[in-house]
C-alpha positions in Angstrom: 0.0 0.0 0.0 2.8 2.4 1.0 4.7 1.5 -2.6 1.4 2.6 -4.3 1.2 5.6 -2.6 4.4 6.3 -3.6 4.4 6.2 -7.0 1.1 8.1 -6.6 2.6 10.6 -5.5 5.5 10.8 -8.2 2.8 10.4 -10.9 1.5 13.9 -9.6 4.5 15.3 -9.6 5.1 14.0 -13.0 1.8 15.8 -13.9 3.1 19.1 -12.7 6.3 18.8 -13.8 4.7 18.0 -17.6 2.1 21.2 -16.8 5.1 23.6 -15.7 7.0 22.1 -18.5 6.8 25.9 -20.9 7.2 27.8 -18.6 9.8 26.0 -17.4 11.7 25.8 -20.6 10.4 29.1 -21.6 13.9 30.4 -22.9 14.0 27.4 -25.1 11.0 28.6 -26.6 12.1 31.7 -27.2 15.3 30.5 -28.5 13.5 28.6 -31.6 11.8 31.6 -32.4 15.5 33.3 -32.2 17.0 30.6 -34.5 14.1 31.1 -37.0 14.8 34.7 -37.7 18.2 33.6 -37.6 17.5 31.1 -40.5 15.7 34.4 -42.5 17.8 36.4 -42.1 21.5 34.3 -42.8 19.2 32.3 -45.2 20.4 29.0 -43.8 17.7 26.3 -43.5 20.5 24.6 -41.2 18.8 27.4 -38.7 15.6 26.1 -39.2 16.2 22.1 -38.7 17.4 22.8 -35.2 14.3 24.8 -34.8 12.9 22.0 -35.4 14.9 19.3 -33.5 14.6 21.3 -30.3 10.6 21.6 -30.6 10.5 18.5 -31.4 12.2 17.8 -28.0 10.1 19.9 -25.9 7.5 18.6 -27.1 8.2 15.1 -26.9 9.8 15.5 -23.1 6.4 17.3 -21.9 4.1 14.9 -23.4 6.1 11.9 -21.8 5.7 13.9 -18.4 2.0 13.5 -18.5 2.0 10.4 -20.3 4.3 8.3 -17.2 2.3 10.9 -14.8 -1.2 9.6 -15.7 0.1 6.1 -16.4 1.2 6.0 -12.4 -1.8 7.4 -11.2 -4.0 5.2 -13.0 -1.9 1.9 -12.6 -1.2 2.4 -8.8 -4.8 3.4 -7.5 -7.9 2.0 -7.2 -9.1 3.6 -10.9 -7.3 0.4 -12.9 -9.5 -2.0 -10.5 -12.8 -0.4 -10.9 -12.4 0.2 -14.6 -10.0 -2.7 -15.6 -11.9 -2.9 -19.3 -11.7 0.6 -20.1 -7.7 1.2 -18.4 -6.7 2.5 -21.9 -9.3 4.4 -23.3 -9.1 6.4 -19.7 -5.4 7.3 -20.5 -5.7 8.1 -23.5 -8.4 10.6 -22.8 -6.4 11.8 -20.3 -3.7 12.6 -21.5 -5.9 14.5 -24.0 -7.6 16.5 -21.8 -4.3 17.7 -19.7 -2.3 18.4 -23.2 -5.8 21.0 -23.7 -5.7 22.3 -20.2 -1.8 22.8 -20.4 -2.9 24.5 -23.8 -5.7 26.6 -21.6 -3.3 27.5 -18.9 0.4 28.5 -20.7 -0.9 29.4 -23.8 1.9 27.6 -25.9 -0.6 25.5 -28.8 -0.5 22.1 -29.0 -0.3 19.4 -31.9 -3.5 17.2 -31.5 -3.1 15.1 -34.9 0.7 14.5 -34.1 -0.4 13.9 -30.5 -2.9 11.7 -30.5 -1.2 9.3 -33.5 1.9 9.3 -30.9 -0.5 8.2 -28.1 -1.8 5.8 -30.0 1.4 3.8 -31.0 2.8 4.7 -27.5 -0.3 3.2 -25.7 0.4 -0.2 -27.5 4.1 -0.2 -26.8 3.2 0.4 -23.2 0.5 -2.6 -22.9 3.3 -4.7 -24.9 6.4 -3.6 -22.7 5.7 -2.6 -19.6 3.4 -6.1 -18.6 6.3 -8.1 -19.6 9.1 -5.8 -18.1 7.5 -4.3 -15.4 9.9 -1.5 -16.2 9.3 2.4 -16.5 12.6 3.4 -16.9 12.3 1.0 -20.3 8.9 2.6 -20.4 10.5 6.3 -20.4 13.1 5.4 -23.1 11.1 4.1 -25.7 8.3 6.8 -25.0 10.7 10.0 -25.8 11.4 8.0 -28.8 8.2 7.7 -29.8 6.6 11.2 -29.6 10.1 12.6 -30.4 9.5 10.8 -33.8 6.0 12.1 -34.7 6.8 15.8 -33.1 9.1 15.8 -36.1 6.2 15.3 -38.9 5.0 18.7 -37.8 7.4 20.9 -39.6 6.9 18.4 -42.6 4.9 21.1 -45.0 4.0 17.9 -47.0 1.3 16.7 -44.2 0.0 20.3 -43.2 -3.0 19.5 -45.6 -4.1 16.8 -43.0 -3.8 19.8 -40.1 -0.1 18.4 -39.0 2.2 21.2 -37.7 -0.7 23.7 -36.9 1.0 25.5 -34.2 2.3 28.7 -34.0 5.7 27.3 -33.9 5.6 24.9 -36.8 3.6 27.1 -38.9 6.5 29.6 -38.3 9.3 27.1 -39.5 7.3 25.9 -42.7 6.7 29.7 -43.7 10.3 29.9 -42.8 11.5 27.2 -44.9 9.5 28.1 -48.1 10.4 31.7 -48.0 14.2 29.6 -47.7 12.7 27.5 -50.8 13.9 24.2 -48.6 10.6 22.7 -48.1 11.7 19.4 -49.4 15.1 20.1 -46.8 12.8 19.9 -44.1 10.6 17.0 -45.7 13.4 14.9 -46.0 15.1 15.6 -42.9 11.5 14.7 -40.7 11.4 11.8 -42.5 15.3 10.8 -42.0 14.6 11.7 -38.1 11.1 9.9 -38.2 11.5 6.7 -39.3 15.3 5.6 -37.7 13.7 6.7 -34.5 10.5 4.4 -35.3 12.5 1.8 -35.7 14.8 2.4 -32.6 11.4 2.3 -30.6 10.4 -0.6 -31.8 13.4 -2.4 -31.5 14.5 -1.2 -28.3 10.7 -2.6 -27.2 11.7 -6.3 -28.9 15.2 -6.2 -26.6 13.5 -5.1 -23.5 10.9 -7.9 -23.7 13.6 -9.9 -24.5 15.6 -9.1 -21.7 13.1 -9.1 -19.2 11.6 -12.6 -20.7 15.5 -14.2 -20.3 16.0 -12.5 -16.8 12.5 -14.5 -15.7 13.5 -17.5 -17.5 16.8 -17.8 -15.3 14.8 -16.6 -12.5 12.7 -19.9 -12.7 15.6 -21.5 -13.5 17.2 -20.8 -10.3 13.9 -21.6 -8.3 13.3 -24.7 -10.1 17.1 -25.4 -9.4 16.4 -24.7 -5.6 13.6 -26.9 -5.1 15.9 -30.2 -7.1 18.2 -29.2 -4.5 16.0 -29.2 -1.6 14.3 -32.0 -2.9 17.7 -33.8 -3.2 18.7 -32.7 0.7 15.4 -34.5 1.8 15.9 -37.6 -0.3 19.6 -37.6 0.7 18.1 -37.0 4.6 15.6 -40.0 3.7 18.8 -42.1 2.7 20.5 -41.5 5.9 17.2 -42.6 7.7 17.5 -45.3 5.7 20.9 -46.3 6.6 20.2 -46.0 10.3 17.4 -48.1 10.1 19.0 -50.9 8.3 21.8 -50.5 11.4 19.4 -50.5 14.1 18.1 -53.9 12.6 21.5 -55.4 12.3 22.0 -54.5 15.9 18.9 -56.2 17.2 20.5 -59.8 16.1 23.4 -59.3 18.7 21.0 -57.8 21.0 18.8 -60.7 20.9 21.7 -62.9 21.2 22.9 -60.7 24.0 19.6 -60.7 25.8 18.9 -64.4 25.3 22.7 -65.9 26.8 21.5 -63.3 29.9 18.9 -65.1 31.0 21.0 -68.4 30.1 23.3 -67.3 32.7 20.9 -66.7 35.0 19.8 -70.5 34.7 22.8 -71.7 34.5 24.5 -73.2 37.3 27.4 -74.8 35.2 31.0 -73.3 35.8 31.8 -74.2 32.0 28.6 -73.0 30.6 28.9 -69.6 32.4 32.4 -69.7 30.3 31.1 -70.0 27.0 28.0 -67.8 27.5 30.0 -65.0 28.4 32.5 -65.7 25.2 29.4 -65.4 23.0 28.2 -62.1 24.2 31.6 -60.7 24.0 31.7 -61.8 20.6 28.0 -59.9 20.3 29.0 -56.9 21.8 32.1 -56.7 19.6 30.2 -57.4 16.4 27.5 -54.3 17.4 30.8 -52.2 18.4 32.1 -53.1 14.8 28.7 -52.1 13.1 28.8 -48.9 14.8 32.0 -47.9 14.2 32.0 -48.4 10.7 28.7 -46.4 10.3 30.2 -43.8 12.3 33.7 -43.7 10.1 33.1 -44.5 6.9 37.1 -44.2 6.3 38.1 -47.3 8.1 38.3 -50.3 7.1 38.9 -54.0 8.4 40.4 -57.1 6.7 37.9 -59.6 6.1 37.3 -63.2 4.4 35.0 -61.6 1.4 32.7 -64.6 2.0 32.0 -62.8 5.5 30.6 -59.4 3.1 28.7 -61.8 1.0 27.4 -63.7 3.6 26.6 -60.4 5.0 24.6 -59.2 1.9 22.9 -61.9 1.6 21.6 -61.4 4.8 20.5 -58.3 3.8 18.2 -59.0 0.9 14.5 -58.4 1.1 12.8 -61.7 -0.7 9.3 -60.7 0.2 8.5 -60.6 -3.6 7.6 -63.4 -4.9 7.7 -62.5 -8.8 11.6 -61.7 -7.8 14.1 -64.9 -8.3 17.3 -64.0 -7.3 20.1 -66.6 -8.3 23.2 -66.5 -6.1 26.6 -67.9 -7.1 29.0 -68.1 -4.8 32.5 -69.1 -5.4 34.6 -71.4 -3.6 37.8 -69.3 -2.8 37.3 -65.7 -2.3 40.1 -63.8 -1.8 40.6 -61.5 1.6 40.0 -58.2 1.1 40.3 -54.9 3.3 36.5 -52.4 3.5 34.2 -51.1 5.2 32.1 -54.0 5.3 29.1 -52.7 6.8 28.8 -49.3 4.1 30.0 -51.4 0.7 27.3 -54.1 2.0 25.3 -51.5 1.9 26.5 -50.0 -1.8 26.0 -53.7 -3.4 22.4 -53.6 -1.5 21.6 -50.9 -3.3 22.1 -51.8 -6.7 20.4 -55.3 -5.8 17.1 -53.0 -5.1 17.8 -51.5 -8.1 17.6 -54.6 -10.0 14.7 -55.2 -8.1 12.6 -52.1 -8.7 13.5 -52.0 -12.1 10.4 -52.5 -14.6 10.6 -55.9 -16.2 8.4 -57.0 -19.6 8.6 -60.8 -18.3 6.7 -62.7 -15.9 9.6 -63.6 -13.1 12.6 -60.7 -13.0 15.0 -62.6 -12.7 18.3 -61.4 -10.6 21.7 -63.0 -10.9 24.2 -62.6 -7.8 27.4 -63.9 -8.7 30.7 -63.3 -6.6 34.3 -64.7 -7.8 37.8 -64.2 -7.5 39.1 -61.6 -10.0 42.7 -60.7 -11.0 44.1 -58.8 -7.5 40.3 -58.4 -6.1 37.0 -59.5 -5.7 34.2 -59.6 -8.5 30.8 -59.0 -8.1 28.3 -59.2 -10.8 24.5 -58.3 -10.4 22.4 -58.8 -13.5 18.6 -58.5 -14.1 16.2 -59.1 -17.1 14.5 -55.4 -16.8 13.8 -53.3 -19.4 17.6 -52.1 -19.5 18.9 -48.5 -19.7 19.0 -46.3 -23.3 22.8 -45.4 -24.1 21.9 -42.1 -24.2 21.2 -42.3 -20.2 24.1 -44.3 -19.4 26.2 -41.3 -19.2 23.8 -39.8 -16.6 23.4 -42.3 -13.9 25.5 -41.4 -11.9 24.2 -38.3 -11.4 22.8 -37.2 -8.1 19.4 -37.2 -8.4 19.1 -38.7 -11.7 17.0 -41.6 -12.0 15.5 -43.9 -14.9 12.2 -45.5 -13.0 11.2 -42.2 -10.6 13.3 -43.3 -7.6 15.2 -40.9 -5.4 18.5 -41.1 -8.2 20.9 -41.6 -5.2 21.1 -45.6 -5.2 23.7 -45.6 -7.8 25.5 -42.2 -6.9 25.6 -43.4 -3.2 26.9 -46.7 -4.4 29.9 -45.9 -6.6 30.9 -43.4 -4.4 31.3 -45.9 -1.4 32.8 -48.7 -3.7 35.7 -46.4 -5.0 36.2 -45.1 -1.6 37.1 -48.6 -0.3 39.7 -48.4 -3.8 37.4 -50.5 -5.6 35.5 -49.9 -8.8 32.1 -50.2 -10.8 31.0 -50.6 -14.0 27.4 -50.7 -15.8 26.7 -52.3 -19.3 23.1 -52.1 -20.4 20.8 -53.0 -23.3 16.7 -51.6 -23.8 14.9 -54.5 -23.3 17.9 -57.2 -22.5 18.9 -55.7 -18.8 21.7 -54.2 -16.6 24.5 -55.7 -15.5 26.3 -53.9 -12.6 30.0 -55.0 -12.3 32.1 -54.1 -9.2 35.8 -55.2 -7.9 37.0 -54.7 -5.0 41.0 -55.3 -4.8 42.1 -57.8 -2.6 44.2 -57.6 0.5 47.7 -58.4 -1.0 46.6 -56.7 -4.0 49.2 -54.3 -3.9 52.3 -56.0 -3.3 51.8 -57.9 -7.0 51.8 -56.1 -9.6 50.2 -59.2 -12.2 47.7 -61.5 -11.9 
């Protein structure tokens, strides 16, 4: 409310300013008239053409006074809601009305023909520019343009038959220049002024909408960019939630085991018993102690039998599906290997639930788990029978947030970022309609000391 006001307020003034404007520039006026017996008298239509540019300037400045003046008023009051279908017609008549009353009051003549054709074209610049830009210093440029353009058509003598150039002032130049015999000077040179500046006008209109249009186009851009990213911090928060959950339920086993020896040894009466009870929960307490840590620091890692981190996985795998068969191959000798075994469990788990979730055109999916010994590593291979990946989105999958089947797009991210953490690797090949295989390695302990398979 206080903005409207505002620019109330400075539509007034722009009113009075555009009122006061002869008076104002009143030695200007008299300086035309000076450079007009100027032109007689040296017989130099040069003379009269600045004449003529600097009426043309007045003119044009005063009539964009009262044109931004009115346009403020009406736009920022209660007048544009009560008489939304007739906003334009109400400026226009306006405008009019205060160019007659400035007329009344100061007694320099006006131009009505000139005028109201400037009106006109400025009117439907105005609907056109300032809606998109929302601009009125745009507004302002392109205006002055405008009526500066068709100000100069009234020292034309060629279009004083259809009453252009009646005033006092461009009466006095056209007498001027025909006495001068340089009627066609001034023709030509209100047409050289008339159209470039036409042009300019509407140009200038075309860059400002297509400014303003580019400047809301990033500014959606950047919005729509905000919201992926907060939608991306809530998935990733949703992850994490994830994560703890699948912790806490790895805990409860060793709690269970924990909780269930307790009230063995509570029973129990046997010396040798008591022994081997308390081994066991040790051997619990250290395997939740383990868990934790390696949620807690994801840096570390353990050397482990990689049978232990399939055996692990496998654990891990929701079978609740029944259309899902997942085929598991196990090798006979896996090779040691030093991870984090309870976050890269949790990267293969991922790209398992991938293969599961994955839209398949058969009746079973079917999901093949195969882990081997590789040169210096482990090898993992997951493979489904889904509907497979386009190559044109293989490059993108490992984008953050990307996704294929409207999941979160962080299974895959998440997963490749944990395996080559733990100096391992992964690899996807994928067919439309044939499926996915997921490759991973992981580099065995002594990896390092051999340099060949």
């Amino acid at each position: 409310m206080r903005r409207n006001k505002i620019f109330m307020v400075g539509g007034i003034l722009l009113i009075g300013l555009g009122s006061l404007f002869p008076l104002i520039t009143e030695a200007a006026w008299f300086n035309i008239i000076f450079k007009i017996r100027k032109a007689i008298n040296a017989g130099d239509s040069g003379h009269l053409i600045l004449a003529a540019a600097s009426m043309s300037f007045l003119y044009a400045m005063q009539s964009t006074f009262l044109f931004l003046g009115t346009i403020l008023i009406i736009h920022y009051s209660e007048l544009e809601r009560i008489f939304s279908r007739f906003t334009t017609s109400i400026i226009f008549f306006l405008i009019i009305f205060l160019h007659i009353m400035n007329f009344t009051i100061s007694g320099l003549s006006w131009e009505p023909v000139s005028t109201i054709l400037a009106l006109i074209i400025a009117l439907f610049i105005f609907e056109k520019l300032f809606w998109k830009t929302n601009s009125l210093l745009h507004v302002s440029i392109v205006l002055i343009q405008v009526f500066f353009a068709f100000y100069w058509l009234n020292i034309m003598p060629v279009f004083s038959p259809y009453r252009i150039g009646q005033s006092d002032i461009s009466f006095s130049i056209k007498i001027a220049a025909l006495y001068l015999q340089a009627s066609s000077v001034l023709n030509f040179t209100g047409f050289a002024f008339f159209f470039p500046f036409m042009f300019s006008a509407f140009t200038t209109t075309i860059l400002f909408i297509s400014y303003s249009q580019n400047m809301n186009m990033m500014k959606e851009n950047y919005e729509k960019e905000r919201e992926i990213q907060d939608m991306k911090a809530k998935v990733l928060e949703n992850r994490i939630y994830k994560e703890v959950k699948s912790l806490v339920h790895d805990l409860k086993t060793p709690l269970v085991t924990i909780r269930g020896l307790n009230s063995l040894l509570a029973l129990s009466k046997d010396t040798g018993k008591l022994e081997e009870y308390s081994g066991r929960i040790d051997n619990s307490v250290d395997k939740m102690s383990e868990m934790i840590s390696n949620f807690l620091y994801e840096t570390s890692r353990q050397k482990l039998q990689a049978t232990e981190l399939i055996n692990y996985i496998r654990a891990q795998l929701p079978l609740e599906d029944e259309s899902i068969k997942i085929e598991i191959k196990i090798a006979d000798k896996l090779p040691d290997i030093r991870v984090n075994k309870i976050i890269v469990a949790r990267a293969v788990i991922n790209v398992l639930e991938n293969a599961m979730i994955v839209p398949c055109k058969h009746a079973y999916k079917n999901i093949i788990f195969e882990a081997k010994p590789a040169c210096n590593g482990l090898y993992i291979m997951i493979q489904d029978n889904g509907i497979g990946i386009k190559r044109s989105e293989l490059p993108r999958i490992w984008d953050v947030g990307y996704s294929t089947n409207n999941t979160s797009g962080l299974g895959l991210p998440f997963a490749k970022q944990i395996i080559e953490e733990n100096e391992g690797a992964i690899d996807i090949v994928s067919e439309p309609d044939c499926g996915t295989v997921v490759s991973i390695f992981l580099p065995s302990v002594d990896s390092f000391s051999s340099s060949s398979c």
